[in-house]
Steps between C-alpha positions, in 0.01 A plus 500: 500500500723758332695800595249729375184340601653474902624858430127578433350292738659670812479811364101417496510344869660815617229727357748672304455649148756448257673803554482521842674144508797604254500888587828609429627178364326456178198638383152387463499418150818247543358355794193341293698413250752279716164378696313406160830295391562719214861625603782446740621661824818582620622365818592839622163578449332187660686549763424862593139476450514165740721709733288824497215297582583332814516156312752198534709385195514184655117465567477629137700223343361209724209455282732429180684170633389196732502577911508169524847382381859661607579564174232762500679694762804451317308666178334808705882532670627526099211753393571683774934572442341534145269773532700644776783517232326646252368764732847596626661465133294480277249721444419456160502136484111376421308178622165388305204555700436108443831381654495245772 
């Protein structure tokens, strides 16, 4: 699984339409694009729409690694002071919707 197909699949479990998921964040339009794979996201972004949402950044990122193995704690704790960087500095600064 990708960023933008777990972006739209709890979007979907929430009964939320795309712009009720990313209202005020981005708009519709973007949304499908970053959930079809055909663009990027910034983390700013991911982050607010996870936020505004009620969701976990951790939960989020625990399907892209092992829960098996240490080191995949040790790669969530990473994405985390990544994305939590590039919210608080970096608001321009893009990740592919494919990463992890």
């Amino acid at each position: 699984m990708n960023i933008g197909k777990k972006l739209k699949y709890l979007r979907l479990s929430l009964g939320l339409n795309s712009k009720q998921f990313a209202h005020g964040v981005v708009n519709e339009t973007y949304l499908a694009y970053v959930e079809n794979e055909e663009g990027k996201i910034r983390s700013k972004e991911l982050i607010a729409i996870l936020n505004q949402n009620h969701l976990s950044i951790i939960a989020f990122l625990a399907d892209f690694g092992n829960i098996q193995s240490d080191s995949f704690f040790m790669r969530i704790k990473q994405m985390m002071l990544f994305l939590i960087k590039m919210y608080k500095n970096c608001s321009n600064q893009v990740i592919l919707a494919r990463t992890f």
